[in-house]
C-alpha positions in Angstrom: -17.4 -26.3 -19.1 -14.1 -28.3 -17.6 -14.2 -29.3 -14.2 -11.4 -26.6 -13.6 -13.6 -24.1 -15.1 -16.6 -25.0 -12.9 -14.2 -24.7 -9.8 -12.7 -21.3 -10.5 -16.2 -20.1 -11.0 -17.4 -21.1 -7.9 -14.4 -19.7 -6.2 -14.4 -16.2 -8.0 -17.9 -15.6 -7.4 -17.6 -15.9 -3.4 -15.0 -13.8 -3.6 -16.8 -11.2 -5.1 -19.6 -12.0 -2.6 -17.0 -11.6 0.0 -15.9 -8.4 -1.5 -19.2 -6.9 -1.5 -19.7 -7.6 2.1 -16.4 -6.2 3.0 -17.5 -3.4 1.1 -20.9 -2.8 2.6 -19.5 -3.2 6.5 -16.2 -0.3 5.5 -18.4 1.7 3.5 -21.1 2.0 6.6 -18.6 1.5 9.7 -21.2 -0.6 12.0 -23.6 -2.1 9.8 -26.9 -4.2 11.2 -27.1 -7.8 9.9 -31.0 -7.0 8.7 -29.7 -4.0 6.9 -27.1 -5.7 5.8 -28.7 -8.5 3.9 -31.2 -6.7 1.1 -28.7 -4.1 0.3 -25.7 -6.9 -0.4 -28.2 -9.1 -2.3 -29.5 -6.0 -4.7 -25.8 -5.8 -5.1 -24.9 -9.6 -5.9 -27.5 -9.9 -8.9 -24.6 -8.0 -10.8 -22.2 -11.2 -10.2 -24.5 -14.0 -10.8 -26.2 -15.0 -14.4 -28.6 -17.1 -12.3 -31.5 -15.3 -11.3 -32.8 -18.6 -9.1 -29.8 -18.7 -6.8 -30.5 -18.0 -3.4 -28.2 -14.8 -2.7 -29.7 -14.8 0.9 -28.0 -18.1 1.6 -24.6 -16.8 -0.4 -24.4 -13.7 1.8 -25.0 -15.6 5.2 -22.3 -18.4 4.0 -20.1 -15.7 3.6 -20.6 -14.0 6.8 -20.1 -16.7 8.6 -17.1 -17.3 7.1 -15.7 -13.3 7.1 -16.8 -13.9 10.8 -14.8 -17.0 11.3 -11.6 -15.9 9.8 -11.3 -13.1 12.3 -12.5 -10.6 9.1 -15.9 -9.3 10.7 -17.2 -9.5 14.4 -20.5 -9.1 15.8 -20.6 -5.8 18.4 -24.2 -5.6 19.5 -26.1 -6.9 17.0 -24.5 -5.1 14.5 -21.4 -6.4 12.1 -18.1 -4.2 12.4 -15.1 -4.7 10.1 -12.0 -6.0 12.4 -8.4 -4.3 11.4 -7.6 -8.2 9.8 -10.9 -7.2 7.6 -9.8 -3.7 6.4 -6.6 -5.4 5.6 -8.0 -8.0 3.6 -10.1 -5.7 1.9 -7.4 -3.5 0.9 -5.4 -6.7 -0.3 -8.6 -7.4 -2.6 -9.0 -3.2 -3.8 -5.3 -3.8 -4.7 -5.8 -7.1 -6.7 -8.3 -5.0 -8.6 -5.8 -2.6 -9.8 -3.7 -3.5 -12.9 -2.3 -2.1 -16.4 -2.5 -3.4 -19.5 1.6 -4.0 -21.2 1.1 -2.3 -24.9 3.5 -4.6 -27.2 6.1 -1.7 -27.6 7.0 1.0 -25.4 6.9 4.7 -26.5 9.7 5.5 -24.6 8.1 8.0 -22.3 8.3 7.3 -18.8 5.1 8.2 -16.2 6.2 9.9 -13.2 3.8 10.2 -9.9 4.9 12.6 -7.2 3.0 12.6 -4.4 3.1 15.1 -1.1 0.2 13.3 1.3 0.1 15.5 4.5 1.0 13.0 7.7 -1.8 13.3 9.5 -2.7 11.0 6.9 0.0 8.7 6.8 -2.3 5.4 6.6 -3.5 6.9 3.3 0.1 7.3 2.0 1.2 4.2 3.0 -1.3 2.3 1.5 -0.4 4.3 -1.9 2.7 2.8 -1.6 1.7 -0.7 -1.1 -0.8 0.2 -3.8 2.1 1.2 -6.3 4.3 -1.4 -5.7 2.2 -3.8 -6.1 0.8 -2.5 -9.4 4.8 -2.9 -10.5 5.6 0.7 -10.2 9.5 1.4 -9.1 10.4 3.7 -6.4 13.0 6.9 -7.3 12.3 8.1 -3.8 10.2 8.4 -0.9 7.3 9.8 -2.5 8.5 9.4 -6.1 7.6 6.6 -8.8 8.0 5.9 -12.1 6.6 3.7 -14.5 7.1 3.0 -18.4 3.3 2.6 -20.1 0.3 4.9 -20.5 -1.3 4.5 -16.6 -3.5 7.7 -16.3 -7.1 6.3 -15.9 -5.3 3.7 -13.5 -3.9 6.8 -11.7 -7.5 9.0 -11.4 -9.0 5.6 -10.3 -6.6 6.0 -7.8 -7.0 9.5 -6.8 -10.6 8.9 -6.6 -10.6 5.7 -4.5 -7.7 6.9 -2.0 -9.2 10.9 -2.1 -5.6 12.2 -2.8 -6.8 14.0 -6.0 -4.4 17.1 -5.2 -1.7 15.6 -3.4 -1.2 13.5 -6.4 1.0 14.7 -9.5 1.1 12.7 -12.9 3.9 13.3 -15.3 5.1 12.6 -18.6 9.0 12.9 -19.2 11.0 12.3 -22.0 13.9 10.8 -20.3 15.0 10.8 -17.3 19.1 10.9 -15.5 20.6 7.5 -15.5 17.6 5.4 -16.6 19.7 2.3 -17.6 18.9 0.9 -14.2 15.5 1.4 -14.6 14.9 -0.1 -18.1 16.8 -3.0 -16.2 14.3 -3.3 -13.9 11.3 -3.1 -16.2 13.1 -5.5 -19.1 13.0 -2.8 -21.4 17.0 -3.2 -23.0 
């Protein structure tokens, strides 16, 4: 393995460390450090092919760092995600989603409509930034469209954002003055 290999390695798994303890803090709110520790290192042995690493000094490396980057802060013993940390864990959930170009395009275009009440209107922004960032075009407010097969990407996102009903997935044929958006996705 090249040096550049070795070095992405390194740098993808404490991201995914870093991930998991992002994870661990939003999925619990406050979250003790002691508690913390065994149920992130249960979860690391899925990252790492070598069973001799010390995970316990992995995960305390990267709290310190989550810690020092402004990500996590200490609150009475216990760790609590920051609003710089539930951004940056969003930025990583994003990264996570993506689709898959098939080699020709069937011609179908895959519409999402979505009608997310406003009392939860973090929720429908973030589907936004979510959408946009997976390379979907906006019609309108609440109105996307993209050109390739996305449904399993689009109930992963149903799940994860808990918008199952508010979200609608179509399948048109064609839709009113399209040229602009075959422009956009380089499909002329």
């Amino acid at each position: 393995m090249g040096v550049q290999e070795k070095s992405l390695k390194i740098r993808t798994r404490g991201a995914n460390i870093q991930k998991v303890v992002l994870q661990s803090v939003a999925a619990v709110g406050l979250l003790s450090v002691a508690v913390l520790a065994p149920n992130a290192l249960q979860m690391l042995k899925l990252f790492s092919k070598n069973k001799k690493r010390n995970f316990t000094q992995a995960v305390n490396t990267s709290r310190r760092r989550l810690i020092e980057g402004g990500f996590l802060k200490y609150s009475n013993g216990f760790l609590e995600l920051t609003e710089m940390g539930e951004r940056k864990l969003r930025g990583i959930e994003r990264n996570d989603y993506h689709i898959s170009r098939p080699p020709r395009w069937d011609k179908k275009w895959r519409v999402l409509i979505f009608d997310i009440p406003e009392r939860r209107r973090l929720t429908r922004d973030r589907v936004r930034m979510t959408l946009s960032s997976i390379g979907f075009k906006r019609l309108q407010q609440s109105v996307w469209v993209y050109p390739y097969d996305c449904e399993d990407l689009i109930t992963l996102l149903k799940a994860d954002f808990k918008i199952g009903k508010d979200l609608l997935y179509l399948i048109v044929d064609s839709i009113e003055n399209d040229v602009e958006l075959k422009r956009w996705f380089g499909l002329n």
